[in-house]
KEGURO-831161 format. One record per residue (C-alpha): z, x, y. Coordinates in steps of 0.5 Angstrom, whole numbers. Each point is the difference from the previous one (the first is absolute). Example, Ala and Ser with C-alpha at 12.3 -4.5 7.8 and 13.67 -1.06 7.14 Angstrom:
<tormars>
[tormar [16 25 -9]]
[tormar [-2 2 7]]
</tormars>
This chain:
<tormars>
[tormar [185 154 -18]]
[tormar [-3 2 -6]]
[tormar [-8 -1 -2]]
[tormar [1 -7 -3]]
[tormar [4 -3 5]]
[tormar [-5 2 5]]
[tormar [-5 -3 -4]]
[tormar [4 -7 -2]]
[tormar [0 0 9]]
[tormar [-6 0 0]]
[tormar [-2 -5 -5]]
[tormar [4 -5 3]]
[tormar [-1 1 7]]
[tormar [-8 -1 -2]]
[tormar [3 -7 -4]]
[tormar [3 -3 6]]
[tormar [-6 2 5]]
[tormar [-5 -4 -5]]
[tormar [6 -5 -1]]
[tormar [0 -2 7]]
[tormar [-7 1 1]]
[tormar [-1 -6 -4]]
[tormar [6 -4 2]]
[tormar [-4 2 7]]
[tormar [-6 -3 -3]]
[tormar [2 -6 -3]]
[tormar [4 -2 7]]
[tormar [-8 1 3]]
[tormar [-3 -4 -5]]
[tormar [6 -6 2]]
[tormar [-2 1 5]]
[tormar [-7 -1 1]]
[tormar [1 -5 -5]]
[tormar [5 -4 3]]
[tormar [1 1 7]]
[tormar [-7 2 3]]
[tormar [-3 -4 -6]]
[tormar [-2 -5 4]]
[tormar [-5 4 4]]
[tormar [-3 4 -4]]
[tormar [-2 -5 -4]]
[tormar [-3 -4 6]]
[tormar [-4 7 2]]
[tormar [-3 0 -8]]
[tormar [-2 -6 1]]
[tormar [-4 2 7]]
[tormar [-2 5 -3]]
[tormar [-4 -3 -4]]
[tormar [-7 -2 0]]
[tormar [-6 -3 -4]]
[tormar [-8 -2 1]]
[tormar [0 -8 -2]]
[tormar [-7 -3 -1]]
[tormar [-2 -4 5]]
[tormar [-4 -6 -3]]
[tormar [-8 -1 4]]
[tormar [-2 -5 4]]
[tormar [-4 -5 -5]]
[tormar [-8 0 1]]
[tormar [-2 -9 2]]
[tormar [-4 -4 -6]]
[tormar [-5 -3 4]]
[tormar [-5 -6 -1]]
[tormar [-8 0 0]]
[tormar [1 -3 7]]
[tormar [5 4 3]]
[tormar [7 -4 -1]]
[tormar [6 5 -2]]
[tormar [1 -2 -7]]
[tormar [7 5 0]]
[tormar [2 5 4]]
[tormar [7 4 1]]
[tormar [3 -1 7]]
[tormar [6 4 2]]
[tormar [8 -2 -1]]
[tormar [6 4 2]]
[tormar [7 0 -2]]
[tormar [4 2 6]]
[tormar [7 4 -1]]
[tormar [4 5 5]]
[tormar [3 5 1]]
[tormar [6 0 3]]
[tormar [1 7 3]]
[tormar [-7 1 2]]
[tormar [-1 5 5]]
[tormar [-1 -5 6]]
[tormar [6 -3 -1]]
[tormar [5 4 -4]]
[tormar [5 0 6]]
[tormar [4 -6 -1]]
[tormar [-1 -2 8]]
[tormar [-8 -1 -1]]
[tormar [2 -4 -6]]
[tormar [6 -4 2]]
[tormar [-4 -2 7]]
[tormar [-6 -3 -5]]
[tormar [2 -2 -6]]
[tormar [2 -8 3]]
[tormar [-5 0 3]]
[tormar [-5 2 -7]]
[tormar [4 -4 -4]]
[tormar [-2 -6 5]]
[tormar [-7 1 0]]
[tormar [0 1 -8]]
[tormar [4 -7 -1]]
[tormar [-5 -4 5]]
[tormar [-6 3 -3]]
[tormar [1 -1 -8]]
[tormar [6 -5 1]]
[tormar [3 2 -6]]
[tormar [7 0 2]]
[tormar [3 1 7]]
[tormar [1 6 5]]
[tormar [7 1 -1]]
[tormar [-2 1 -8]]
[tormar [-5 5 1]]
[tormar [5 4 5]]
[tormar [5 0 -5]]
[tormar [-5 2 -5]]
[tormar [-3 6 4]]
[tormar [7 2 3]]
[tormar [3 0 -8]]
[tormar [-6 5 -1]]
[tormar [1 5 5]]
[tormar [7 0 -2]]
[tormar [-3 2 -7]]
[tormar [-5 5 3]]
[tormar [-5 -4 -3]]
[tormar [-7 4 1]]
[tormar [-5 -6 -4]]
[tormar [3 -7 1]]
[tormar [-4 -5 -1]]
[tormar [-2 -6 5]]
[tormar [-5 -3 -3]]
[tormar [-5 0 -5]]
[tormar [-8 -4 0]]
[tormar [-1 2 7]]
[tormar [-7 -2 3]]
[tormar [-3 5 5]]
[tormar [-1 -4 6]]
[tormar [8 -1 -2]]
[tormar [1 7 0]]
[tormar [-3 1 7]]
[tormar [5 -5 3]]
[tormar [6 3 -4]]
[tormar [-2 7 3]]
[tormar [1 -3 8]]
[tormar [8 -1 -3]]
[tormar [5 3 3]]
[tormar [2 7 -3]]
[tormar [-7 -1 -4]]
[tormar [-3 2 7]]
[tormar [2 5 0]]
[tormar [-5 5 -3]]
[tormar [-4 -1 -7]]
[tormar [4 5 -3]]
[tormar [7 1 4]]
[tormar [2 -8 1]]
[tormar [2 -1 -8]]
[tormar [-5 -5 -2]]
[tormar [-5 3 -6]]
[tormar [-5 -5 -2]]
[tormar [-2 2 -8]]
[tormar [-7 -2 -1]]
[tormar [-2 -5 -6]]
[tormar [-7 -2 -2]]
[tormar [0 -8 -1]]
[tormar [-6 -3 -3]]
[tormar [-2 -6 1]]
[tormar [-7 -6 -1]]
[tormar [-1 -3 7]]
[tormar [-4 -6 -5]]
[tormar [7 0 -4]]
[tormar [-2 -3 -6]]
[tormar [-9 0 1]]
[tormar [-2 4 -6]]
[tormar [7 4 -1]]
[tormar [-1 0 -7]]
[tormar [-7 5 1]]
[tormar [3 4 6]]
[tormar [7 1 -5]]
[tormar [5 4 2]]
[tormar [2 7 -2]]
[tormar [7 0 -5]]
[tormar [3 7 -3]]
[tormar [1 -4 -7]]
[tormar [-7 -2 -2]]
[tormar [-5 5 -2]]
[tormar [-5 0 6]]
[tormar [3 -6 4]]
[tormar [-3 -5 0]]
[tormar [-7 -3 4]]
[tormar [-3 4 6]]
[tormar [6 3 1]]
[tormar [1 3 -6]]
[tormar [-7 2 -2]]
[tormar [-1 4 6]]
[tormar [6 3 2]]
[tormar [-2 6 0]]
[tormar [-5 -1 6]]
[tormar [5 -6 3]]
[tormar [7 4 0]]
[tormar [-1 7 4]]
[tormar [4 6 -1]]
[tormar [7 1 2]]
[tormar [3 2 5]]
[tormar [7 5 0]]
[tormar [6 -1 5]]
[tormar [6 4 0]]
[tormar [7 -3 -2]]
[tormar [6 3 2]]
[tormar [7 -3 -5]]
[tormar [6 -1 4]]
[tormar [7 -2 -1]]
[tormar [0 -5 -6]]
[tormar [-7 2 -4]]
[tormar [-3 -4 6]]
[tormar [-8 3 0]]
[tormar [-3 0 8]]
[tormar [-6 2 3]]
[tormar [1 6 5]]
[tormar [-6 -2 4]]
[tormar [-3 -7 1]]
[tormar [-7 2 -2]]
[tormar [-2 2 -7]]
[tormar [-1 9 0]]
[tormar [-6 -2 -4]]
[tormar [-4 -6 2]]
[tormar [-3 -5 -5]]
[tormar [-7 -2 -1]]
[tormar [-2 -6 0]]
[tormar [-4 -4 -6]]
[tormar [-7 -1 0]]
[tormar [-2 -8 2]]
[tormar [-3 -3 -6]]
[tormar [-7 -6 2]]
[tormar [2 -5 -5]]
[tormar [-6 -5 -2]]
[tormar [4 -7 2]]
[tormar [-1 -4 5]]
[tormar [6 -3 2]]
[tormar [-4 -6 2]]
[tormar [-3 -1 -7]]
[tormar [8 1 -4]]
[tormar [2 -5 6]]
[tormar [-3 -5 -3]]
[tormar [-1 3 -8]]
[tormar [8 -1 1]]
[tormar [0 -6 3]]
[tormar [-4 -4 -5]]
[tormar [3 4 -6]]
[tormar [7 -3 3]]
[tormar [-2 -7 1]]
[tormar [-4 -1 -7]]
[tormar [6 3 -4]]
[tormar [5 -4 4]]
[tormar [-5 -7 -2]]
[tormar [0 2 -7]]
[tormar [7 3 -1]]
[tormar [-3 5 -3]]
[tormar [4 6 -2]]
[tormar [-5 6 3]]
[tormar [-7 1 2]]
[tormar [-4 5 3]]
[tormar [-6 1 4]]
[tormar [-5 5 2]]
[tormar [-6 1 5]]
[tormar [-5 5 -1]]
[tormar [-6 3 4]]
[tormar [-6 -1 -4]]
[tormar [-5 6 1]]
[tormar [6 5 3]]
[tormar [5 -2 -6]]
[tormar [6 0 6]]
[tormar [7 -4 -2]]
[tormar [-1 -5 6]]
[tormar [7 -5 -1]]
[tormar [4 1 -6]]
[tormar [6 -5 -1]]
[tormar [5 -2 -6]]
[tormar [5 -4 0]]
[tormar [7 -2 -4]]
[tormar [4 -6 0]]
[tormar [7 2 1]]
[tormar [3 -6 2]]
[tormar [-2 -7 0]]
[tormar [-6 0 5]]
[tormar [0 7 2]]
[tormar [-4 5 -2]]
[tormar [1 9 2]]
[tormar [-5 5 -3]]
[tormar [5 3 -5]]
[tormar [-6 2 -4]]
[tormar [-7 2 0]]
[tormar [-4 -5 -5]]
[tormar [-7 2 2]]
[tormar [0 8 -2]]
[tormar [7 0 -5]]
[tormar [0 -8 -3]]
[tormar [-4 1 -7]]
[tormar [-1 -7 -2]]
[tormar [-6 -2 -5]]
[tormar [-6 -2 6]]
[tormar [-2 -6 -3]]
[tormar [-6 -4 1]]
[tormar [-2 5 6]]
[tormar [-2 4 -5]]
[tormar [-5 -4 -3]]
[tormar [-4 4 6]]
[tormar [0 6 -5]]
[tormar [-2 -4 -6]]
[tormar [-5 -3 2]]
[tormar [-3 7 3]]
[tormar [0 3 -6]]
[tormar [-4 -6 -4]]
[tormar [-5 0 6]]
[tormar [-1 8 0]]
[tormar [-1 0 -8]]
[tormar [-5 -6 1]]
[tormar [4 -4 -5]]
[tormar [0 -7 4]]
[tormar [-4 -1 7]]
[tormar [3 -5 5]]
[tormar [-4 -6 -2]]
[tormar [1 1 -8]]
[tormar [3 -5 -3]]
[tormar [9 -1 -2]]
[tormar [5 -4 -2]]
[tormar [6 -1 3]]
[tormar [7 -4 -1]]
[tormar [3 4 -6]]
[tormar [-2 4 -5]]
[tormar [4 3 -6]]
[tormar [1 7 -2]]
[tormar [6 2 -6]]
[tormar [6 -2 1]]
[tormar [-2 -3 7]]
[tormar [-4 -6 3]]
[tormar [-2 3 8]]
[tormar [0 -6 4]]
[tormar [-2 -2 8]]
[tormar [5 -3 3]]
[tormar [-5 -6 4]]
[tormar [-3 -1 -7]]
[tormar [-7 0 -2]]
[tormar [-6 0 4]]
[tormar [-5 1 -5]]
[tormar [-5 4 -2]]
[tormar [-2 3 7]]
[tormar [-3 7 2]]
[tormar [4 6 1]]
[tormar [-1 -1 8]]
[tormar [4 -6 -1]]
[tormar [5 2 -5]]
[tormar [2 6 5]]
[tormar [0 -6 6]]
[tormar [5 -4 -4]]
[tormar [3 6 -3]]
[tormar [0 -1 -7]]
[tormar [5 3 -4]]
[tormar [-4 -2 -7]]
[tormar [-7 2 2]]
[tormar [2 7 2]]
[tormar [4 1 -5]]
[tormar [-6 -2 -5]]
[tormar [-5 3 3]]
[tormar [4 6 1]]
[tormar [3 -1 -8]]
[tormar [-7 -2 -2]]
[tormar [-4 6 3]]
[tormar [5 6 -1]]
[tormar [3 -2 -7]]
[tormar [-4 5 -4]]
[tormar [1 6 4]]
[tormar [7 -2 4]]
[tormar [1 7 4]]
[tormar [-7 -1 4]]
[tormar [3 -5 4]]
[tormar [7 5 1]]
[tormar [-6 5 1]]
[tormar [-1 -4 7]]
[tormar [7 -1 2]]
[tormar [0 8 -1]]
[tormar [-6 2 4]]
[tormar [2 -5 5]]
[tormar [7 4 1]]
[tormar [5 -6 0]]
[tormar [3 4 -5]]
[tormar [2 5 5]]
[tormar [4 1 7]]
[tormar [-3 -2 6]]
[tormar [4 7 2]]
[tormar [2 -2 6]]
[tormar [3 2 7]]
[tormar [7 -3 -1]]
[tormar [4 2 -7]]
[tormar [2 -7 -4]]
[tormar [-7 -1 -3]]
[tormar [1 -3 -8]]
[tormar [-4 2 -4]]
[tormar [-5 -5 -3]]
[tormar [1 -2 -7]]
[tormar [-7 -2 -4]]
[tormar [-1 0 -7]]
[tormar [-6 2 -4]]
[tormar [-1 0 -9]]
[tormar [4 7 -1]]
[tormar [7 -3 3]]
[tormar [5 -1 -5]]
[tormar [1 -7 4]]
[tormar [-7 -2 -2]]
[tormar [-2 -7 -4]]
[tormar [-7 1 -2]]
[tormar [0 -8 0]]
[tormar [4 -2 7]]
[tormar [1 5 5]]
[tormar [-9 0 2]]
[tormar [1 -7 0]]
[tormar [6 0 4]]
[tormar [-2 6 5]]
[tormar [-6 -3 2]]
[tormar [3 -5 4]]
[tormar [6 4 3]]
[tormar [6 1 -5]]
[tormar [2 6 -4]]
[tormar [-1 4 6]]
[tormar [4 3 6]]
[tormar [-3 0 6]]
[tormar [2 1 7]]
[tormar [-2 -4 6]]
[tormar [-2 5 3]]
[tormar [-5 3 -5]]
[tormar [-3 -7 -1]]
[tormar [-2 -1 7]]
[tormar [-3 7 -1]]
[tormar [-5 -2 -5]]
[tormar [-1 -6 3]]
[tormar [-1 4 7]]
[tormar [-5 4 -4]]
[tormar [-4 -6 -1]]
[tormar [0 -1 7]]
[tormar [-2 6 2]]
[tormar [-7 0 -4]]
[tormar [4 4 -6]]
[tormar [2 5 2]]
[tormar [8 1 -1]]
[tormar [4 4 5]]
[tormar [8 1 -1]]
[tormar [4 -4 5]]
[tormar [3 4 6]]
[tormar [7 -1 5]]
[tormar [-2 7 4]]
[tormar [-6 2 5]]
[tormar [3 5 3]]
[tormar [5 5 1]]
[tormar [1 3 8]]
[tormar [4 5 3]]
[tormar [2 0 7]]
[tormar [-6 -5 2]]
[tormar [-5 5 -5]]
[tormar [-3 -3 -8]]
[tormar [3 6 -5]]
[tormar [-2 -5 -5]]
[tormar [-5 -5 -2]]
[tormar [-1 -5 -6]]
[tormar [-6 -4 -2]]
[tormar [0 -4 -6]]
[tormar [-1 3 -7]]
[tormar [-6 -3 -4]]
[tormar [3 -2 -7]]
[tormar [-7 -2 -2]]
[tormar [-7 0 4]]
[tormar [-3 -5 -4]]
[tormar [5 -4 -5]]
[tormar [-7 -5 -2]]
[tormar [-6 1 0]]
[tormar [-3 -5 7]]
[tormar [-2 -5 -4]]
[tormar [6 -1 -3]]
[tormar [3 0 6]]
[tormar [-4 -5 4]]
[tormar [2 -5 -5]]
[tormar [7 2 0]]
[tormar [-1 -2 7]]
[tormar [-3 -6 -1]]
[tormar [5 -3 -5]]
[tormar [6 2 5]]
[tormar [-4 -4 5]]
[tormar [-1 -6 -4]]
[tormar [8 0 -1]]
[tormar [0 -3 7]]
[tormar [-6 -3 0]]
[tormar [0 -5 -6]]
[tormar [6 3 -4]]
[tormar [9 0 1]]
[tormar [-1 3 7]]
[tormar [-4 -5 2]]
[tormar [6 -4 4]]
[tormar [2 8 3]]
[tormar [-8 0 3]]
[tormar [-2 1 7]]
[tormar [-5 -4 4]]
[tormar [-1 7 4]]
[tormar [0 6 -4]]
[tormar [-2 0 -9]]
[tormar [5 3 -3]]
[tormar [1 3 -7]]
[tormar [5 1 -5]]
[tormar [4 -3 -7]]
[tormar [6 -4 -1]]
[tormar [5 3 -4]]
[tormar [6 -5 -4]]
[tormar [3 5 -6]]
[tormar [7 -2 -3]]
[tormar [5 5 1]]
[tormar [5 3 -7]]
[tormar [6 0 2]]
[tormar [3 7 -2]]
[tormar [1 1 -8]]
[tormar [0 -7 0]]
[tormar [-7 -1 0]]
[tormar [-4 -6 4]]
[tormar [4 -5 -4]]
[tormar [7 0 2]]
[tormar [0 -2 8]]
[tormar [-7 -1 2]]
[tormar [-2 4 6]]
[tormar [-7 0 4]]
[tormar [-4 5 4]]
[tormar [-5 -3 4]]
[tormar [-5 5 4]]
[tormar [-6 -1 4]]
[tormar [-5 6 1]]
[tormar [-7 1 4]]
[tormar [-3 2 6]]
[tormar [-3 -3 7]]
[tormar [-5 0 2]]
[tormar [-3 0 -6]]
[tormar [-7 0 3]]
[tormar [2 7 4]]
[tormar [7 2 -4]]
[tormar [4 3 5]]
[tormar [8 -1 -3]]
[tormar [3 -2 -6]]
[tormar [5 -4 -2]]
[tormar [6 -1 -5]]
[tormar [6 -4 0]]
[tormar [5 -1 -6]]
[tormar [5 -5 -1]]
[tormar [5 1 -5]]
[tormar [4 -6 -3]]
[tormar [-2 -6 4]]
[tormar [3 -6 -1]]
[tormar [-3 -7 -1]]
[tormar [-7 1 1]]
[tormar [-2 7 -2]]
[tormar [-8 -1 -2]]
[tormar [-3 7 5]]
[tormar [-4 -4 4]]
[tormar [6 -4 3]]
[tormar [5 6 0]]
[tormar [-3 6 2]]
[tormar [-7 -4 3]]
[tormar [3 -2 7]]
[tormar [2 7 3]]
[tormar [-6 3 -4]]
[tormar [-4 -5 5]]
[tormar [5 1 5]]
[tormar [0 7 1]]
[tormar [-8 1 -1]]
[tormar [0 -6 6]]
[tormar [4 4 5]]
[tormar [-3 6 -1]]
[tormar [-8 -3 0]]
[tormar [2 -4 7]]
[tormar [3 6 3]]
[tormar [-6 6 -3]]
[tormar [-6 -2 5]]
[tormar [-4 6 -5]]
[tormar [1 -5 -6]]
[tormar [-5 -5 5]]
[tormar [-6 3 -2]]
[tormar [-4 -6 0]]
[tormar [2 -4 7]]
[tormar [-3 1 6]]
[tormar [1 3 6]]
[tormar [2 -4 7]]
[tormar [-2 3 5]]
[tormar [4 -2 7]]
[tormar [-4 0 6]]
[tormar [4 2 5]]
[tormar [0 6 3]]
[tormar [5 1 3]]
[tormar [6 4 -3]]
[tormar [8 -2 1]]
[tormar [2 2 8]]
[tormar [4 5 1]]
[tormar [4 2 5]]
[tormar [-2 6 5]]
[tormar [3 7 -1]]
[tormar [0 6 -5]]
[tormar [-6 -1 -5]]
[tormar [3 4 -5]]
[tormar [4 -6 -3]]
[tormar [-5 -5 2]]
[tormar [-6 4 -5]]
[tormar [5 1 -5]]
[tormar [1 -8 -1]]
[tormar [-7 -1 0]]
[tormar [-2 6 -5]]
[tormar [5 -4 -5]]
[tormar [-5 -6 1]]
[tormar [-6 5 -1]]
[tormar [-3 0 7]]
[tormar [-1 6 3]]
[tormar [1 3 7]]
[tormar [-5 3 4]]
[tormar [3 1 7]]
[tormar [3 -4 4]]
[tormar [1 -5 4]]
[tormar [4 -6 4]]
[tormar [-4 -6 -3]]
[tormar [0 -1 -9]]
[tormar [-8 -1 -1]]
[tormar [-3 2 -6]]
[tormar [-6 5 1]]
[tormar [-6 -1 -3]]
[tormar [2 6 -5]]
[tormar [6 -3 -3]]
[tormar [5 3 5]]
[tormar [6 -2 5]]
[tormar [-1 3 7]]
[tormar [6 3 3]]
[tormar [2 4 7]]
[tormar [5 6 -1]]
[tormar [6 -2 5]]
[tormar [1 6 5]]
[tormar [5 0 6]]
[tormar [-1 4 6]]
[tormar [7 3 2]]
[tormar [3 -3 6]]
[tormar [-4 -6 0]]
[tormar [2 -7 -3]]
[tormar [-3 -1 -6]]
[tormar [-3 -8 -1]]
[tormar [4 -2 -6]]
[tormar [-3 -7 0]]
[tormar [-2 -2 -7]]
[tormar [5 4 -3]]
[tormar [6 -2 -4]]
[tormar [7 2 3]]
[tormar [1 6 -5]]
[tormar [-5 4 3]]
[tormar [1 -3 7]]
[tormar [7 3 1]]
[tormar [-2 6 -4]]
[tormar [-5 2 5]]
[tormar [4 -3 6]]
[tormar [6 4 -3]]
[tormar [-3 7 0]]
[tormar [-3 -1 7]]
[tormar [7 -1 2]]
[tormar [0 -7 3]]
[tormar [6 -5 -1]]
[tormar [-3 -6 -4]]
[tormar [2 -7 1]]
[tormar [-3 -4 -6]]
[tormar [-1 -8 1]]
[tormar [-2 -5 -6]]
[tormar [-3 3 -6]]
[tormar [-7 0 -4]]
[tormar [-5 5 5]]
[tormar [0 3 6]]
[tormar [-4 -5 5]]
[tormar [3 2 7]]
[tormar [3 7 4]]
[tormar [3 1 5]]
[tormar [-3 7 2]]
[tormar [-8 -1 0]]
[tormar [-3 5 -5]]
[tormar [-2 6 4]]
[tormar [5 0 4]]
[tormar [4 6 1]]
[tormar [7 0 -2]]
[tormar [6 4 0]]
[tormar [7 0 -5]]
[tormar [4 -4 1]]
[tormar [-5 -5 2]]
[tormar [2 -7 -1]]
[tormar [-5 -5 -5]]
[tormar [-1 -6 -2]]
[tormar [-4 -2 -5]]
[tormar [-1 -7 -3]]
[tormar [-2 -1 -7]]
[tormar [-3 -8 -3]]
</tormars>
């Protein structure tokens, strides 16, 4: 064999060898592919593993008095894994599975057992690891789903996997839901408290561990998340929920009277500047009516006639007129439009009447007359006032108010003065509108409406709010006094007067303006707002009260419309505020005697008589009043193996005594024990048989 013979061999010895190493390599990767495809990619998935987020629990919304506003309660989707390690052996399974399936079928009643076998069987066919039985599972139900056959036994190895969700719920329902708001990932900050303060409410997130198995289905490995969630913090709300109970029922009925399309009330705290009730309704069928939007803070319409409080204010401040200066009223004439009041002319009256009777002539007057000349210096107040601005509230939505002055494009030197000073040109909220009025109220000084006192976490405040002070002093007292005055005459002499109360003086001002129909102008479909905003008492102002009525039908004058739940909200409340009782006596009763109590253990009984403001010195078997205001008490002691005196005492603490002296207690009749039938001192034994009569 010569040299190139041998090197020729070798070349294709070396070729095949790589030939059959390749066919050796394709047949392994059919093999792998096909024939053992199937559990090499169940192995992928099982071995495949990521950490998911774990929502937190929410932080609760609480109201001023303590009720749950809005709290996250536990809701669980409930699945199975088929081949969990407690009942991988088909033994287990078999003996159990009719007997879950019975169980399930009676306890959720959604289909029959012979259905849930047949489902749970074809499962375990499938090699199923995270089956679904049911979703929105409670965890009162989850307890008695976890005693369930196979489920029993173990957390871990009786198949049952319990996913955790977070479901968020208002215990009032639809109580100021539209304050307390909800949390939506497509709007920017959520909306109401919710969205406001979700950095504080929504916690921190947890981590779990989710295997994917056959199908791409994602498991949790563990039944508790690996890094627990946070809870959120609590937010204290200044609502009272018995206030908004009735803000909103008053609202409701008033809107349902007058077929109006919406309205809105709020209820604020004078001295504090608290949000106490906040109601808005909009008619979404004939006769009903759901808070859809929230007029009071975002509704920007022209205030209308309330807003004459504000000129007025300024033509006192810079001495232009007086309260007894002299004006006439029924119309008056400016170019291009003759102002008009509505009930005609009452004649030439002082400017106190003319704000009683809500003359929209005489102000306009007044105001066109005194400002003419230097149109900015009335705008100037307006501005120094604020009203300009946002109240910048605790809650996202607040409009921004519209008011106009000489520099704006949209300024007719010979109308919009006139036309301002009588609530029209402008936007203004009812929420803003109450907070000058409340200013009023408070002697002048002017706080930004708050929604939120308090921020807690695990019982503990991390944060506290009190009122931001807009202004300390938006008129001079004297100003303000007569401010005062003219409001109270509203009620006294004025359009109120029908709305005023024989027990209480209260304070405000009528509001009737004609509303523009979007691009159309007030012409095209003739709408009306009818508002009423004051305070009471007006002697002591300790709340402040707006309520807004859009579009009312029939009757729309603001002392019919929007005056009945004005007064009927300021009623309840001054009947149920004893503080506001400033000028009645006080009735003494003569007895001295507190209520009865049962004999036994005195802490519950100090407990109840400390709510009532009596305090407890010592004790004692009889209720007498000491001459130090207290309530005397005997602590009850029992000595071991003697028979306590259980006369006196209710059942309760009777057989918790006798029990734990090991007698066996027969009980006849029911109220107090009056009759033993082992005398007290005596000795006694367990296992000893009782009879006590109760009367």
């Amino acid at each position: 064999m010569n040299i190139r013979q041998n090197i020729l061999l070798r070349v294709y010895l070396s070729f095949g060898l790589i030939v059959l190493f390749a066919v050796a390599v394709l047949i392994r990767l059919g093999d792998v592919q096909f024939v053992e495809g199937q559990k090499w990619r169940a192995m992928a998935d099982s071995l495949s593993t990521k950490y998911v987020s774990v929502e937190a629990a929410r932080g609760n919304i609480y109201s001023v008095d303590g009720s749950l506003l809005a709290t996250s309660i536990p809701e669980y989707e409930l699945r199975m894994d088929t081949y969990a390690g407690g009942i991988a052996d088909d033994k287990v399974f078999n003996a159990k599975v009719d007997s879950l399936s019975l169980a399930l079928s009676g306890f959720f009643k959604d289909k029959s057992a012979k259905a849930y076998s047949r489902y749970l069987r074809s499962a375990r066919q499938d090699r199923q690891r995270y089956l679904l039985i049911k979703r929105k599972v409670d965890y009162q139900e989850l307890k008695v789903i976890r005693t369930f056959p196979l489920y029993n036994i173990g957390k871990y190895t009786g198949g049952l996997i319990a996913v955790q969700q977070n479901k968020r719920i208002k215990p009032f329902k639809f109580l100021a839901a539209r304050t307390i708001g909800y949390k939506n990932e497509n709007v920017a900050n959520g909306v109401g408290l919710e969205g406001a303060y979700g950095e504080y409410i929504n916690g921190e997130s947890g981590k779990r561990l989710m295997q994917r198995i056959a199908g791409g289905v994602w498991m949790p490995i563990n039944d508790e998340a690996e890094v627990a969630p946070t809870e959120g913090a609590d937010i204290i709300s200044t609502i009272d929920i018995n206030m908004q109970d009735l803000a909103q029922s008053a609202l409701e009925k008033q809107l349902i009277a007058s077929d109006a399309h919406h309205g809105a009330v709020v209820l604020m705290e004078v001295k504090t500047g608290e949000i106490r009730a906040i109601a808005n309704y909009t008619k979404v069928a004939p006769g009903k009516y759901k808070e859809t939007f929230n007029y009071a803070i975002a509704g920007n319409q022209d205030p209308g006639s309330t807003f004459k409080v504000a000129s007025y204010m300024a033509l006192l401040e810079d001495n232009m007129v007086d309260t007894n200066s002299m004006i006439g009223t029924g119309s008056y004439q400016i170019p291009g439009k003759l102002i008009k009041d509505s009930h005609g002319s009452i004649g030439v009256v002082t400017v106190k009447r003319a704000f009683e009777e809500s003359s929209n002539a005489a102000i306009a007057q007044m105001v066109n007359t005194h400002y003419r000349n230097d149109q900015a210096k009335f705008t100037d107040h307006l501005y120094d006032w604020h009203l300009n601005e946002k109240l910048v509230l605790q809650i996202p939505g607040e409009a921004q108010p519209v008011v106009k002055n000489p520099k704006n494009t949209s300024w007719n030197k010979n109308m919009t003065l006139a036309q301002m000073a009588y609530g029209y040109e402008m936007q203004l909220t009812p929420l803003k509108m109450l907070s000058f009025y409340n200013a009023i109220a408070n002697n002048g000084r002017y706080v930004a409406p708050i929604f939120v006192k308090e921020i807690r976490k695990l019982g503990n405040p991390i944060k506290q709010f009190q009122a931001r002070v807009i202004n300390e002093q938006i008129a001079s007292p004297k100003t303000i006094k007569k401010m005062q005055a003219l409001l109270e005459g509203v009620f006294t002499n004025g359009t109120g007067k029908s709305l005023a109360s024989k027990f209480y003086p209260i304070a405000g001002k009528t509001g009737t303006a004609q509303v523009a129909d979007g691009n159309r102008g007030y012409k095209a479909n003739r709408q009306y707002q009818s508002s009423f905003c004051g305070y009471f008492p007006a002697d002591n102002p300790k709340y402040s009260l707006i309520v807004v009525i859009n579009d009312p039908k029939g009757v729309y004058y603001a002392a019919l419309v929007a005056g009945p739940p004005f007064r009927e909200i300021a009623d309840r409340i001054y009947a149920s505020d004893a503080q506001m009782y400033n000028k009645m006596s006080s009735h003494l009763v003569g007895n001295t005697v507190n209520p009865e109590a049962k004999l036994g253990p005195s802490k519950p009984v100090k407990r109840v008589y400390g709510a009532f403001g009596i305090k407890a010195l010592y004790a004692a078997k009889t209720a007498k009043l000491d001459t130090n205001n207290g309530v005397a008490y005997e602590e009850f002691n029992t000595v071991k193996g003697l028979m306590p005196d259980i006369k006196g005492m209710g059942l309760k603490d009777a057989l918790f005594l006798t029990g734990n002296a090991g007698l066996k207690t027969k009980v006849k009749g029911s109220g107090r024990v009056v009759a033993q039938s082992i005398a007290a001192g005596s000795r006694i034994g367990r296992g000893l048989a009782l009879i006590i009569e109760l009367q």
